[in-house]
Structures are given as C-alpha cells and as structure tokens.
GUPA-628581 format. One line per 3 residues: their letters; for each residue x, y, z of N, C-alpha, C. Coordinates in pm, whole numbers, plus 50000, padded with zeros to 5 digits. Example, Ala and Ser with C-alpha at 12.3 -4.5 7.8 and 13.67 -1.06 7.14 Angstrom:
as> 51319,49431,50780,51230,49550,50780,51320,49670,50780 ~ 51285,49775,50708,51367,49894,50714,51290,50003,50787
//
This chain:
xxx> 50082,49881,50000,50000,50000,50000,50087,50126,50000 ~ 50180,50108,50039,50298,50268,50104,50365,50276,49957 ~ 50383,50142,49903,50420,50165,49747,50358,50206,49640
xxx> 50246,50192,49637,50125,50249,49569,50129,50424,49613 ~ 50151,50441,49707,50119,50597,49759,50248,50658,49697 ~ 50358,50639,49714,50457,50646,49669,50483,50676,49548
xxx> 50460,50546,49442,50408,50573,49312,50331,50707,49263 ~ 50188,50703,49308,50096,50794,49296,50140,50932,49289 ~ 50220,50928,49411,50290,51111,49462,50386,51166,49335
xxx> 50472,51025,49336,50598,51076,49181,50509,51103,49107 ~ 50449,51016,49085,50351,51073,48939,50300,51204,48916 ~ 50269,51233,49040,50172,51364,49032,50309,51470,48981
xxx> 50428,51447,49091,50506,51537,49081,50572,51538,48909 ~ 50581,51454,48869,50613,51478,48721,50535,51516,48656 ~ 50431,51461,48665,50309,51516,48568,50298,51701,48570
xxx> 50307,51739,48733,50338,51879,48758,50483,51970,48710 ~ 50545,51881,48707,50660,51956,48696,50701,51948,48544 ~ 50629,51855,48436,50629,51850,48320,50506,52006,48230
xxx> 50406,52013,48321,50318,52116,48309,50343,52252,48357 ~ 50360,52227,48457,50381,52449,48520,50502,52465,48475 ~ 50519,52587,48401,50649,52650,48384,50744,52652,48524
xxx> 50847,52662,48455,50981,52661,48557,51053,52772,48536 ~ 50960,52876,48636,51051,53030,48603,51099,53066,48737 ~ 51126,52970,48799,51170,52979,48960,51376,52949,48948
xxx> 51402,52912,48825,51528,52850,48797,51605,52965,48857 ~ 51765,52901,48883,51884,52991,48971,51950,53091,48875 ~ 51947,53081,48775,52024,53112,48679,51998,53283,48611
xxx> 51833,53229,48599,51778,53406,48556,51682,53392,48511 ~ 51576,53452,48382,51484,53478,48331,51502,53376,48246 ~ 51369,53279,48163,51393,53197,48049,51434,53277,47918
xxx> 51490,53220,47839,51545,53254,47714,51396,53271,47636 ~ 51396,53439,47596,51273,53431,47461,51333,53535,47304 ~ 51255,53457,47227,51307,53480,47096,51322,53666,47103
xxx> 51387,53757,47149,51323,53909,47186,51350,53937,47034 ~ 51397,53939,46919,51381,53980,46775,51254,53934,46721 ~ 51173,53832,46734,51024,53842,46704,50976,53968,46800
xxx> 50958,53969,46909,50933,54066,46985,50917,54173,46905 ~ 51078,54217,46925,51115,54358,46842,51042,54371,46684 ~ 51050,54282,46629,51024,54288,46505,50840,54309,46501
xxx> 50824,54275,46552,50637,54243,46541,50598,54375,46601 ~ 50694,54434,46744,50646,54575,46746,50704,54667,46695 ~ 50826,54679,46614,50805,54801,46552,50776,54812,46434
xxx> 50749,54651,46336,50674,54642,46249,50492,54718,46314 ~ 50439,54712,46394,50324,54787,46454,50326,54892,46472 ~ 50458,54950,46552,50445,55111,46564,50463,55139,46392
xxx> 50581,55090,46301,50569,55159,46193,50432,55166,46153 ~ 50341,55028,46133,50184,55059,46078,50099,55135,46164 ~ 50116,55221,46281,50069,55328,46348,50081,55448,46305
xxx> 50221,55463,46300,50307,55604,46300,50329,55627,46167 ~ 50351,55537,46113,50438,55561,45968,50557,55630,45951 ~ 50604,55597,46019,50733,55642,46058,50837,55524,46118
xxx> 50929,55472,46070,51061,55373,46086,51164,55455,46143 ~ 51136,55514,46248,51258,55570,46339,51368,55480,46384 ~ 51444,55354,46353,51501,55249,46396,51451,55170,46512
xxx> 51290,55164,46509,51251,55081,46661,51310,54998,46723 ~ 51317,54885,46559,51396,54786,46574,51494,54743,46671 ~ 51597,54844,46622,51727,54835,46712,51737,54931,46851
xxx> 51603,54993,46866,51600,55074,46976,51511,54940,47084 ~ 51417,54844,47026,51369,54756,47116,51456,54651,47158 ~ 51553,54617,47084,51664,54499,47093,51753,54571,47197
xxx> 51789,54680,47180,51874,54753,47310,51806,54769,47463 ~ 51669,54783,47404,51587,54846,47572,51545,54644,47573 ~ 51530,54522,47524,51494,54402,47570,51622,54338,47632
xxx> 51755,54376,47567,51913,54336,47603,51924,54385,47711 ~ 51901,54505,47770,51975,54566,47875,51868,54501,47980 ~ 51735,54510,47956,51598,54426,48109,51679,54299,48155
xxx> 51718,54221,48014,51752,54059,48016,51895,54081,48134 ~ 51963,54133,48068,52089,54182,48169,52088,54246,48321 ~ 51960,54304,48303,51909,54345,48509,51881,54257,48555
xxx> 51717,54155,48446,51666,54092,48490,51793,53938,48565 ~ 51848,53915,48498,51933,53806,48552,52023,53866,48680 ~ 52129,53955,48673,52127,53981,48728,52093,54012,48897
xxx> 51957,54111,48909,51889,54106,49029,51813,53981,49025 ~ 51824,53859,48970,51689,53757,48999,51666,53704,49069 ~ 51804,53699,49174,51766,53599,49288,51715,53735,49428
xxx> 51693,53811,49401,51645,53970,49481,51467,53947,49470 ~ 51410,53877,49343,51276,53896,49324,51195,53782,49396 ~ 51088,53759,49441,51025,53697,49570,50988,53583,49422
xxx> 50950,53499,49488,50888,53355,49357,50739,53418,49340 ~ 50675,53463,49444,50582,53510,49421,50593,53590,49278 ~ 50617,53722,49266,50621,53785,49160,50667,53722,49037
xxx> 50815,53607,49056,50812,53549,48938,50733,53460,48875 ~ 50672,53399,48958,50558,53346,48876,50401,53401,48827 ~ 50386,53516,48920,50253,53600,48833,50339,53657,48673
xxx> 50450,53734,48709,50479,53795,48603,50606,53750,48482 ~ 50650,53593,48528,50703,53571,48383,50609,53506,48343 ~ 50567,53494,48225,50458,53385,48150,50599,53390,47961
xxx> 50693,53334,47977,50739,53290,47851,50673,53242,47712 ~ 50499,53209,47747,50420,53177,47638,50332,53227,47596 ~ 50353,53379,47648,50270,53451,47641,50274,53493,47508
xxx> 50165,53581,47423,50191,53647,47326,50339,53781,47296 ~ 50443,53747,47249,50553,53811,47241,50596,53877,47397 ~ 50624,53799,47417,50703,53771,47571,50820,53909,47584
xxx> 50799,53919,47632,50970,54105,47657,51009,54101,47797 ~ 51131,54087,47786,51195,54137,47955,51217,54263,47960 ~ 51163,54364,47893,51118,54511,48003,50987,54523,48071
xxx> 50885,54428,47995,50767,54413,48072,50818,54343,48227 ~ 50850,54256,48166,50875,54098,48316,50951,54208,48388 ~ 51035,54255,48382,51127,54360,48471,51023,54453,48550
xxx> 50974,54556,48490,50825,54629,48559,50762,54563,48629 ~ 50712,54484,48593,50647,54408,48679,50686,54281,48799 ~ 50776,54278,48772,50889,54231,48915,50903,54335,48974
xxx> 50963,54405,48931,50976,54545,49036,50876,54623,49088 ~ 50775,54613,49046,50636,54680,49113,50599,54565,49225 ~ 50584,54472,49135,50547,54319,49295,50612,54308,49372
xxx> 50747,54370,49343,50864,54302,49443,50808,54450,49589 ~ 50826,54566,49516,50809,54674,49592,50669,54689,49632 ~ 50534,54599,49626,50414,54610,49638,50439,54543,49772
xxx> 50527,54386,49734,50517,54331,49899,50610,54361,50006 ~ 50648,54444,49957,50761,54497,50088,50685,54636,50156 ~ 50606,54685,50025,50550,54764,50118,50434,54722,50210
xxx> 50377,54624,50180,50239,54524,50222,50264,54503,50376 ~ 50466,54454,50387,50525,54401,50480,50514,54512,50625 ~ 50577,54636,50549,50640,54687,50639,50458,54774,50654
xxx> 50385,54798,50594,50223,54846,50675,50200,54763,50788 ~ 50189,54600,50719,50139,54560,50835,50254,54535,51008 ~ 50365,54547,51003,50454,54559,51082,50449,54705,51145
xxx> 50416,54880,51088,50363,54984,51140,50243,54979,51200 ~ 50105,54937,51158,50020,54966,51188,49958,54780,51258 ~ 49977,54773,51363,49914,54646,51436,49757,54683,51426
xxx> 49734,54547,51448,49571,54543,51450,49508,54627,51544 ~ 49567,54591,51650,49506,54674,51752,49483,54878,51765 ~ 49578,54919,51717,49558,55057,51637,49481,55122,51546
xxx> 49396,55036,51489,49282,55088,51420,49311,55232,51389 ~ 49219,55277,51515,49144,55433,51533,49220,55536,51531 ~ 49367,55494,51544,49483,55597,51543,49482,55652,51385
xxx> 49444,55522,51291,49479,55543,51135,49330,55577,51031 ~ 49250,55657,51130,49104,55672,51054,49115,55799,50941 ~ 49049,55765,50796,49038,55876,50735,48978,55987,50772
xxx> 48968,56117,50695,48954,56243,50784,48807,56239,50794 ~ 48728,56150,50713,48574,56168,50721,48500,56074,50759 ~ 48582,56002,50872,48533,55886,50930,48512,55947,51073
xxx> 48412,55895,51146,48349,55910,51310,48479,55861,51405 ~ 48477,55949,51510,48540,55856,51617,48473,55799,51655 ~ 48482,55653,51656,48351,55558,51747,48466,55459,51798
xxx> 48422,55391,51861,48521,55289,51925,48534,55189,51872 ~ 48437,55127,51760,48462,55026,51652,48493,55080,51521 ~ 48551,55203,51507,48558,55269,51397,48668,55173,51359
xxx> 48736,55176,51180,48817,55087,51150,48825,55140,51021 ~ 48977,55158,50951,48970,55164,50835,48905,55066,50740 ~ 48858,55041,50617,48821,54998,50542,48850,55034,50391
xxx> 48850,54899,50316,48851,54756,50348,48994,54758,50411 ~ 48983,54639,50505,49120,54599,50608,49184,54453,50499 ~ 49330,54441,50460,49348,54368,50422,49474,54316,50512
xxx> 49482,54189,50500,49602,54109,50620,49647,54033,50481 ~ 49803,54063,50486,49870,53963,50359,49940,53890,50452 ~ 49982,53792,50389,50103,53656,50440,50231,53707,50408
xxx> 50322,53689,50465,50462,53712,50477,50514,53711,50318 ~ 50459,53616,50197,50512,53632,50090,50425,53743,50026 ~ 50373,53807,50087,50305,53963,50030,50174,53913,49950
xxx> 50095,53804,49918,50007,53759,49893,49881,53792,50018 ~ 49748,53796,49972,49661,53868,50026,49609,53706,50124 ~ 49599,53720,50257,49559,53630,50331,49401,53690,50357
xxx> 49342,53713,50411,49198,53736,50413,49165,53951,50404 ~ 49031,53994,50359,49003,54083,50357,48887,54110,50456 ~ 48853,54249,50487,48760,54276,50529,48674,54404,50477
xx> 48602,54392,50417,48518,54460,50320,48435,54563,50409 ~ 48415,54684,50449,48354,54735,50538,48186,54755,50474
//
C-alpha cells in the first residue's frame, strides 16, 4: 500500500513539473526569441506612425539591457512575483515588461510588509480617514492582512 502511495505522489510530481512552467530556475529569466518581439512591434508602431525611426534596434537595446538586470537582480525577486509575472508563452514575451512588473510586485510586497509591521491590528482608530466618526469600533476599510510572501491572506470589506 505505502508503494502504491509512493508511486501515485511521483507521478503527480512529474506530471506537475512537466506542466507548470519553471521560472523559479537559479540562473535568471527563460530565454525568449526578443527579435520576434522587436520585430512584430516596431513592424506595429511603423503601421501606426508611419514612421521607421530604427525601433527595431532601439527595442533589441531596451529588451538586452531588462535581460541583463533581469538576471542579474533575479535571485532579489520573491517567487511570488516570478511566477505572476514571467509567463514565457505569452503572446511576444519582453523582459522590460517581466522587469516592471517584478519590480512593482517586488516593491508592492515589501510595502504590504512593512504596513502591516507599522500599523498592528490593535491601532485601528489611530489610522482613521479624515471623514470617518470617532467611534470605538471605527476601522479603516477595506482591512486587508497579507502573508509574509506579500500575497493577500483574508480581507475585510467594510
């Protein structure tokens, strides 16, 4: 029976680990084609603008230099954020997007961190907006409590 369970568990774990992307790796950001990228958008801005200002080689410079932060700072970014915000299969994938958006998540849960570490539960009424009552159950609203990886643990909707 313990072999059967055993079995069962590997399985799952391959089956999982053959399916969810693996953007948690030590190394850096996955490798994406960034010249389709480049090419598909400033083939777009040209059919916008009408105008061929060298996008081209202005998007290959601004996707080279993200790829080069992004690796870089990668082991700085929480797994959290790397997995909302790399998606490699996405429609024309760019590491200046994935970069923005690591860096906004990364700085969303640190700030998440350090609120809830200033303002304890018990302080409420100290932190009321200017057009709220003093009452003794007064309470900002909505109250949100995140988990240590800056992910939202329960809300309270006033």
């Amino acid at each position: 029976m313990l072999t059967k369970s055993k079995l069962a568990l590997a399985t799952v774990a391959i089956i999982l680990g053959a399916t969810l992307p693996s953007v948690a790796k030590v190394g850096g950001p996955p490798n994406i084609d960034i010249q389709k990228t480049c090419r598909e958008s400033s083939s777009a801005l040209t059919g916008l603008t009408g105008n061929d200002q060298d996008n081209f080689s202005t998007c290959m410079n601004d996707e080279q230099a993200a790829r080069e932060q992004l690796t870089k700072d990668w082991a700085a970014y929480p797994a959290l954020a790397k997995t909302e915000c790399i998606q490699p299969k996405e429609f024309l994938p760019g590491y200046v997007e994935w970069q923005a958006c690591l860096e906004m998540t990364r700085d969303v849960i640190a700030l998440r961190k350090d609120q809830a570490v200033s303002a304890p539960a018990s302080s409420n009424s100290s932190h009321r907006s200017p057009g709220r009552r003093a009452s003794s159950g007064a309470r900002e609203c909505p109250t949100v409590q995140t988990k240590e990886d800056g992910s939202i643990d329960w809300i309270i909707n006033c």
